[in-house]
C-alpha positions, 0 to 999 in steps of 0.5 A: 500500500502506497500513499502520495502526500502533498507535504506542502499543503496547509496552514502548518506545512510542512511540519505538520503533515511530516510529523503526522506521518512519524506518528502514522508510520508506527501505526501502519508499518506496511505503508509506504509513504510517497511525499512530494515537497521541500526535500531539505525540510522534509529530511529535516522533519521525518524521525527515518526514512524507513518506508518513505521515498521523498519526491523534490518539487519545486512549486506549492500550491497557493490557497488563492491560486485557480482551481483551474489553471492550477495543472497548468501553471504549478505542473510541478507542485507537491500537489499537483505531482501527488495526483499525478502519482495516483493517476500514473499508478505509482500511489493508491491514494493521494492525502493533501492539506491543501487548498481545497478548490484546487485539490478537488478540481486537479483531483476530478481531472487527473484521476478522473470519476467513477464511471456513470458518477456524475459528480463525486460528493465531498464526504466526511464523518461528523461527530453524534451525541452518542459518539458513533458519527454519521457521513454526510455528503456532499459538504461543497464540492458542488454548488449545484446537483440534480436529483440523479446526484443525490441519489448517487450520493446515496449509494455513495454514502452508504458504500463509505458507512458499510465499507469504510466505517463497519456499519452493517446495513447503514441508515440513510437520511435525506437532510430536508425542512421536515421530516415528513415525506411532503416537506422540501423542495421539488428537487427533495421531494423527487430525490425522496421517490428516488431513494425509496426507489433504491430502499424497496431495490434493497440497495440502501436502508433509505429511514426519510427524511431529517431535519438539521436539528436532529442530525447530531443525534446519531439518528442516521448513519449517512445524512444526503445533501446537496453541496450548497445546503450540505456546505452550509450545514457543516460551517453551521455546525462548525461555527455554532461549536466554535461559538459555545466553547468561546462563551464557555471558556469565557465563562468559567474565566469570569466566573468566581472561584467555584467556577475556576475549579470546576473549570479546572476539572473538566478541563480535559473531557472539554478538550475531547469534546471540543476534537470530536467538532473536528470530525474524523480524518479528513474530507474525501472527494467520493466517487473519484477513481482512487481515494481522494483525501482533504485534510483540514487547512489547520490540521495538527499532526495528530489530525493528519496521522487521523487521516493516513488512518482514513486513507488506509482503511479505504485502501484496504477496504477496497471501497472504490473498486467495489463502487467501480464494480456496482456501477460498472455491472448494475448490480441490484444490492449492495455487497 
């Protein structure tokens, strides 16, 4: 197994994602890790070089660089060159903390999509208040969808849940303004006939729909979204999460001498509260042909070793191939 990592990518690069690679490379001794970067700094960084192979580059790739143009003008960015490696075969899946637009858009055109997927969904594991999270897709890689998109979602989602996270059976949810079948828009409305279409098929386990409110409560395994709402939802979340801590922070700060303690008590299980916001591993571009992984911009070295782990699990889960094999035969149930 072989991973392509962009060294270079994110807010703390390169040290960050090197560093994640040392604690990664003690989980996951049959890894091999292909990084493309700064060399200097990257020997500088990595504990051994056992299982590695340091690919020089020359060029970074800027988070406000064109998603488009990035290919052409930073040919020989460490992002650029880790997808490229996946798109020659040299790598099996392909990690970056980069930017996102153009991680996402060099990603579709290099390694391109699942056959009869015609947008692949930006998906990730977010916490649940009972601690075993749910998938929800797509969080942006698309402003807009069709109905066929969120259906593919769908399967998608539920491949991921299944495959990736060991769920056996997962629940499908289509994140809607109300539970019941009649609320939504139109396109919500015909996905909902759509999914039940896939429910009596036996190929998903559709539950209805779910309201925003009641996706943290672990209700379902895989929430469905378009990317606009889907994106929206998530800096909702994102933002609500970071805005509680602040004001309790605050709090117990201003607070008198029986709040400081209580403060100093629970300081710990606050600080495992505040990383499950954080969700697990990092974002994948789903239904490309090879893993896909965003890692978040601010991502620590515990955070990247997180997503190695999500990388190595779709790896050798064999996810993709099975989704290539679905789509590729029809089959009639998922397996």
């Amino acid at each position: 197994m072989k991973i392509a990592i962009d060294a270079m990518g994110g807010d703390f690069a390169p040290e960050a994602v090197i560093k994640g690679i040392n604690q990664a490379k003690k989980n996951f001794p049959e890894m091999t890790f292909l990084i493309f970067g700064d060399e200097v700094k990257i020997r500088e960084l990595l504990e051994n070089e056992k299982n590695v192979e340091i690919v020089p580059t020359t060029e970074v790739v800027d988070f406000h660089d064109d998603p488009l143009r990035v290919i052409k003008t930073k040919k020989d960015s460490s992002m650029v060159r880790a997808i490229q490696a996946v798109k020659l075969g040299e790598a099996d899946a392909v990690l970056s903390a980069g930017s996102t637009g153009a991680l996402l858009t060099a990603g579709l055109l290099q390694i391109g999509r699942i056959k009869k997927v015609e947008r692949p969904g930006l998906l990730t594991t977010l916490p649940t208040a009972d601690g075993r999270g749910f998938d929800m897709l797509d969080l942006g890689a698309n402003a807009e969808n069709k109905p066929e998109h969120l259906r593919d979602y769908a399967i998608l989602g539920s491949y991921y849940a299944k495959h990736v996270r060991g769920i056996e059976n997962p629940r499908v949810a289509l994140l809607s303004n109300g539970a019941e079948e009649s609320k939504g828009s139109a396109m919500i409305k015909e996905v909902h006939g759509m999914l039940q279409e896939l429910n009596e098929q036996s190929l998903i386990h559709f539950i209805g729909n779910i309201e925003a409110r009641d996706i943290l409560d672990g209700i379902a395994d895989v929430v469905v979204a378009d990317g606009f709402t889907g994106n929206a939802v998530l800096k909702a979340i994102e933002g609500t999460m970071s805005t509680m801590f602040k004001v309790l922070k605050s709090t117990i700060k201003n607070g008198g001498l029986k709040t400081k303690i209580g403060g100093a008590l629970i300081k710990n299980d606050l600080s495992a509260l505040k990383s499950m916001g954080s969700g697990v591993g990092g974002a994948v571009l789903f239904g490309l042909k090879a893993p896909l992984v965003k890692a978040h911009g601010n991502s620590n070295p515990e955070a990247i070793a997180s997503a190695i782990g999500q990388v190595h699990k779709m790896v050798e889960s064999q996810v993709v191939g099975k989704l290539v094999e679905y789509y590729g035969k029809k089959e009639t149930e998922i397996k």
